[in-house]
C-alpha positions as CSV (number, residue, x, y, z in Angstrom):
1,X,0.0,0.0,0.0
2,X,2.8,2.5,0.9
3,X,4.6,1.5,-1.8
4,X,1.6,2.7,-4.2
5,X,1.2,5.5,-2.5
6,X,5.0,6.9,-3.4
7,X,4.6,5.5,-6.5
8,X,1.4,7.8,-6.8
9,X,3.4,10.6,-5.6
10,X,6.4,10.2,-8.0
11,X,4.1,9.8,-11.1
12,X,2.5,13.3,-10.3
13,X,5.3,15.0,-9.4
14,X,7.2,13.9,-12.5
15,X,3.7,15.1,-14.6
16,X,4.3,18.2,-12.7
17,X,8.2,18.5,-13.7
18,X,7.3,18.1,-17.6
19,X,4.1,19.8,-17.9
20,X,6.0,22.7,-18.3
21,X,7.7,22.0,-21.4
22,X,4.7,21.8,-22.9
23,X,3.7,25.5,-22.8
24,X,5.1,28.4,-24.9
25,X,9.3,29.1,-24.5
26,X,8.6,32.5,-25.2
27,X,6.1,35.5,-24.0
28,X,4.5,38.2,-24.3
29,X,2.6,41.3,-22.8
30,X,1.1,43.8,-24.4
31,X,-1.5,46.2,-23.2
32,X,-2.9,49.3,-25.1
33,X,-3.9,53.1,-23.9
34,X,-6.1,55.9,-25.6
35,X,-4.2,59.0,-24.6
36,X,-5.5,62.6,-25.3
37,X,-2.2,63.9,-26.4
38,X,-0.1,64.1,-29.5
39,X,2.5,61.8,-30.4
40,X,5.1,64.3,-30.1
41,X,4.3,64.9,-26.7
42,X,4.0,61.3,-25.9
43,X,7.1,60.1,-27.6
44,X,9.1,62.3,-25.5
45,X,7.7,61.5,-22.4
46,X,9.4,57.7,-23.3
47,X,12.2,58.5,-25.6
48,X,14.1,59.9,-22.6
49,X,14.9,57.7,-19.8
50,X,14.6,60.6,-16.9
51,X,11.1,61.5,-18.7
52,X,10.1,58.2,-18.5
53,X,11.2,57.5,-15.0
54,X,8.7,60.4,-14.3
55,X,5.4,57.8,-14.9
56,X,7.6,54.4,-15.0
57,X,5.5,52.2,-12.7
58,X,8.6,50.1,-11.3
59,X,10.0,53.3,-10.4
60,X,7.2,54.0,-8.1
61,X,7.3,50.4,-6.5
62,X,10.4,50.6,-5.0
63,X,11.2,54.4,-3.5
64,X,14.7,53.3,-2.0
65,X,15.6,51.8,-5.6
66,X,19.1,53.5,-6.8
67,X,19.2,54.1,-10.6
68,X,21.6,56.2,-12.8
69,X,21.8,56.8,-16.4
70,X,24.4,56.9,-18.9
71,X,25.2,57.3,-23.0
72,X,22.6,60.6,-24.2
73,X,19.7,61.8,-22.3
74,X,17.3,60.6,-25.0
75,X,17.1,57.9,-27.7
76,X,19.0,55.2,-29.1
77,X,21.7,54.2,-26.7
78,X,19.9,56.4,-23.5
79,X,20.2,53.6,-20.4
80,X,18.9,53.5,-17.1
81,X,20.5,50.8,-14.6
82,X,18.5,50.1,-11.6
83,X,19.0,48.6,-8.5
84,X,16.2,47.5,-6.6
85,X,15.7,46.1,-3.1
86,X,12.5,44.4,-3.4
87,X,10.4,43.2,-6.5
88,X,11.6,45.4,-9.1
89,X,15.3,43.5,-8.9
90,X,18.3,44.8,-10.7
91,X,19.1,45.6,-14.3
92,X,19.3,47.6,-17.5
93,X,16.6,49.5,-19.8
94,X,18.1,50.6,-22.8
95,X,17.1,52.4,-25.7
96,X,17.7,50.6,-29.1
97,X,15.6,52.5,-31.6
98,X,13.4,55.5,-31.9
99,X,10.7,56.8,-34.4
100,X,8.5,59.0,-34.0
101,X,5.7,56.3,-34.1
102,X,8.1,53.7,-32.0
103,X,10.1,53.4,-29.1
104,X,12.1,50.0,-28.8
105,X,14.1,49.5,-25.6
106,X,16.2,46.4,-24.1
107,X,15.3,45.3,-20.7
108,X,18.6,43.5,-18.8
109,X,17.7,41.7,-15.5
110,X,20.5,39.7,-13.9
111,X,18.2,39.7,-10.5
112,X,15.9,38.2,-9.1
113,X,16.3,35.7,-12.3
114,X,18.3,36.7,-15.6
115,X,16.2,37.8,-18.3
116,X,16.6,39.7,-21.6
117,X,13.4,41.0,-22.9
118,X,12.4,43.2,-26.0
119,X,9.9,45.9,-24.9
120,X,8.1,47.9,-27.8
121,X,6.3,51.5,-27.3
122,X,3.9,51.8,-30.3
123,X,2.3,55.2,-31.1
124,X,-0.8,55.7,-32.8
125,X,-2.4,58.7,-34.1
126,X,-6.5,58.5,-33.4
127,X,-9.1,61.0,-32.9
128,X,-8.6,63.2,-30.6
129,X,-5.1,61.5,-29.3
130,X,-2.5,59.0,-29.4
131,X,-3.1,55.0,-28.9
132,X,-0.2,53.9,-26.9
133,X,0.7,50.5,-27.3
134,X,3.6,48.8,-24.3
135,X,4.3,45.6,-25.4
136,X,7.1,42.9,-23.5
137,X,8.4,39.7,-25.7
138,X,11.1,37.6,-24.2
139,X,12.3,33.9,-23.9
140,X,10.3,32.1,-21.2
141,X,12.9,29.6,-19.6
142,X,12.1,26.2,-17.7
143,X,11.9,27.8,-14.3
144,X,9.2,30.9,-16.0
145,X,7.0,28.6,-17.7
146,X,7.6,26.4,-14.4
147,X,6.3,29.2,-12.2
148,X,3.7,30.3,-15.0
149,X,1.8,26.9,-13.9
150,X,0.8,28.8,-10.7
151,X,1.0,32.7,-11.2
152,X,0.0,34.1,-14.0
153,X,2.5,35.8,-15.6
154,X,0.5,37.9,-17.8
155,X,-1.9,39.9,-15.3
156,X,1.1,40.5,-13.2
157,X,2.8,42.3,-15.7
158,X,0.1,43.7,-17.3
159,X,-0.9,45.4,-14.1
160,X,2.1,47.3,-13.8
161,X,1.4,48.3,-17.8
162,X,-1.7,49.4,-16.9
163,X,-0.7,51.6,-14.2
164,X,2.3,53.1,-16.3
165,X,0.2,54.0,-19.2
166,X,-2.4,55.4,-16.5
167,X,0.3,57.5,-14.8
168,X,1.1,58.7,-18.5
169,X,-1.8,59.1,-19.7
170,X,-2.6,61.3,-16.4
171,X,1.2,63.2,-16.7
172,X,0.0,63.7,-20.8
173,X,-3.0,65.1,-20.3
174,X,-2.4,67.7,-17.5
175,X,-0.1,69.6,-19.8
């Protein structure tokens, strides 16, 4: 009887162990915003890293977080390195390319787990405003797709989205 019983257990936890190579090895999130403002105002509110720090929702969850910048104050090659103490971790955001209709930056995390993620500002003229698009694709290794089996991945960092592109919306729209 004991002996089924571990066997049980064994045969579950080893379902448990593979299930996860059978979801997606890479992600993404991607939530959207209709701001009344012009895409020149918009884009620089993100094309430049101490702009963007002004709304940038990780910025607000950690107060004590340390951060300096480096290369130009604005586009391509603009960085911000963070250091975090709780949930925002420690990295890089870099800016790789800039039009006036997209922002691309590079998002370097080497804690809590290493990541390297592609994040895409898209900006879209429509009535009355700009739709602002902040979309996150990356690789989603064992222990992310692991973890995605209980947390899911998506609302979490879509909630932060949404409350960055509500702080920006709200920093937009008050002149």
């Amino acid at each position: 009887m004991v002996k089924k019983i571990l066997l049980g257990i064994a045969v579950l936890l080893a379902g448990l162990l593979l299930l996860p190579f059978t979801q997606p090895d890479t992600f993404t999130v991607q939530r959207r915003l209709q701001i009344q403002a012009p895409v020149e105002q918009l884009h620089a509110l993100i094309n430049d890293m101490r702009a963007f720090n002004r709304w940038n929702p990780y910025d607000k969850k950690d107060p004590a977080m340390q951060g300096s910048y480096s290369g130009p104050a604005a586009g391509p090659g603009a960085s911000y390195d963070f250091r975090g103490n709780g949930e925002v971790g420690v990295g890089r955001l870099t800016i790789t390319a800039s039009t006036p209709q997209q922002i691309a930056m590079r998002l370097d995390m080497s804690a809590p787990l290493e990541a390297h993620n592609d994040i895409t500002f898209t900006l879209a003229p429509k009535a009355g405003g700009t739709e602002v698009t902040w979309a996150m694709r990356g690789n989603c290794p064992y222990i992310a797709r692991l973890m995605g089996l209980f947390f899911d991945i998506d609302a979490m960092i879509g909630r932060d989205f949404e409350a960055g592109l509500a702080s920006l919306q709200q920093l937009a729209e008050r002149g």
